[in-house]
C-alpha positions as CSV (number, residue, x, y, z in Angstrom):
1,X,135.7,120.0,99.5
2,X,132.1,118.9,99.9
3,X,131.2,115.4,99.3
4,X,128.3,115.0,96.6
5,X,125.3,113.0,96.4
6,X,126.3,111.8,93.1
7,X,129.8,110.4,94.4
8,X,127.9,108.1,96.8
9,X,124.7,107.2,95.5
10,X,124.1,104.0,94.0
11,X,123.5,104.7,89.9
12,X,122.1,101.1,89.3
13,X,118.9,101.8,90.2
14,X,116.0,99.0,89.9
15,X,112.9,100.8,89.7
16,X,109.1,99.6,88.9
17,X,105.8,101.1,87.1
18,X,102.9,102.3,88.8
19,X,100.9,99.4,87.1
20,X,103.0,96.7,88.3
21,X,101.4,94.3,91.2
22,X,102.6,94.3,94.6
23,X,103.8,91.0,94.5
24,X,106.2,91.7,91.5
25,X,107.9,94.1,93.7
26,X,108.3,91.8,96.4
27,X,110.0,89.0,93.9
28,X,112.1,92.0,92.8
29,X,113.4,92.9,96.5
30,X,113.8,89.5,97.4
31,X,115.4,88.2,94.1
32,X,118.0,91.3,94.5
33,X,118.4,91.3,98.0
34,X,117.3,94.8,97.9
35,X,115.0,97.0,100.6
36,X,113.5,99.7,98.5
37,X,112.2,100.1,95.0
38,X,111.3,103.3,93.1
39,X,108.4,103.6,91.3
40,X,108.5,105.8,88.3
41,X,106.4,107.2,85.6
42,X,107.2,106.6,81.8
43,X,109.3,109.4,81.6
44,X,111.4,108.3,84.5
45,X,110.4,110.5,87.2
46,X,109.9,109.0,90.8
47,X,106.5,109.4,91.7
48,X,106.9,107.1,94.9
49,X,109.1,103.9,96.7
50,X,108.2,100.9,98.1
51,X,110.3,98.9,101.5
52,X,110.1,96.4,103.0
53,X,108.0,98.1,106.0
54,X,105.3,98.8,103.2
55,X,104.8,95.0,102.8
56,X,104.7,94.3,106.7
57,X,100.9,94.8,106.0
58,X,98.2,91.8,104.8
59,X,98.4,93.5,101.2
60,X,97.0,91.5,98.0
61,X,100.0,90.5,96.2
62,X,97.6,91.4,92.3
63,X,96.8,94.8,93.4
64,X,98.9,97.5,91.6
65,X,101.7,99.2,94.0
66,X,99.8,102.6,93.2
67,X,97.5,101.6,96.1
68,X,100.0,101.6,98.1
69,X,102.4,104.1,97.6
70,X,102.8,106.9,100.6
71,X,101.8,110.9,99.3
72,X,105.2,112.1,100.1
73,X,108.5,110.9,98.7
74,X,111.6,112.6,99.2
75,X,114.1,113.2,96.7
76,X,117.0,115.2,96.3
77,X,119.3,116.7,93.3
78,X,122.5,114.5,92.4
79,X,124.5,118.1,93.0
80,X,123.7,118.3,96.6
81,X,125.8,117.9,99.2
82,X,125.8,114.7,101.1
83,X,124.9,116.5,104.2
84,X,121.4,117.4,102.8
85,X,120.7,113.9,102.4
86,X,121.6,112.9,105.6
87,X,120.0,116.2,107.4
88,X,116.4,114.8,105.2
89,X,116.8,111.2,106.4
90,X,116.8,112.0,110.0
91,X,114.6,114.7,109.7
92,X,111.9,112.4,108.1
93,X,113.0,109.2,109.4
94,X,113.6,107.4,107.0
95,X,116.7,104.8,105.5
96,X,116.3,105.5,101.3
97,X,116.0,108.8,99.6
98,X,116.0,108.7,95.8
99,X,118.2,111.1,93.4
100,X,117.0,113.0,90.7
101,X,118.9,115.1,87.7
102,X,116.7,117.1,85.9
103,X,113.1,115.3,87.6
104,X,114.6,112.2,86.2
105,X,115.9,109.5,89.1
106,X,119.1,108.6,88.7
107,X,120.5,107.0,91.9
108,X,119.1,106.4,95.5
109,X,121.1,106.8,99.1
């Protein structure tokens, strides 16, 4: 038996808009304790994340996060296997990959 994406992800995703500043996001990390947040469109679908390596830069904390956000996010289906998530991580270097059902996200590895 495989192990699933779903069975491991975290579901309680905190997510932010487009619009919202950078420095909102950063209360949000630190406030949570948290290293990545999504950034989603009104109907839910990840259009980008935000780390903490993204605010290693001297960034103004009013501008919106769309300024900032990198052109390629990576995302995988919930029904995947675990491995595929892992293979994309090393592949692209990277710690966070956020999990989608249907476009929508609904979980992040």
């Amino acid at each position: 038996m495989k192990i699933k994406i779903a069975d491991l992800m975290v579901k309680d995703v905190i997510a932010t808009l487009p619009h919202k500043s950078i420095g909102h996001v950063k209360d949000i990390m630190k406030k949570n304790k948290i290293s990545a947040v999504p950034v989603i469109n009104s109907e839910n679908v990840p259009i980008g994340i935000l780390t903490s390596t993204d605010f290693q830069k001297d960034l103004n904390e009013s501008s919106p996060v769309s300024t900032i956000l990198p052109e390629t996010i990576i995302q995988v289906p919930a029904y995947n296997n675990i491995d595929i998530a892992a293979k994309l991580m090393l592949k692209h270097k990277i710690h966070h990959v956020l999990v989608t059902h249907e476009k929508e996200l609904v979980g992040i590895i």
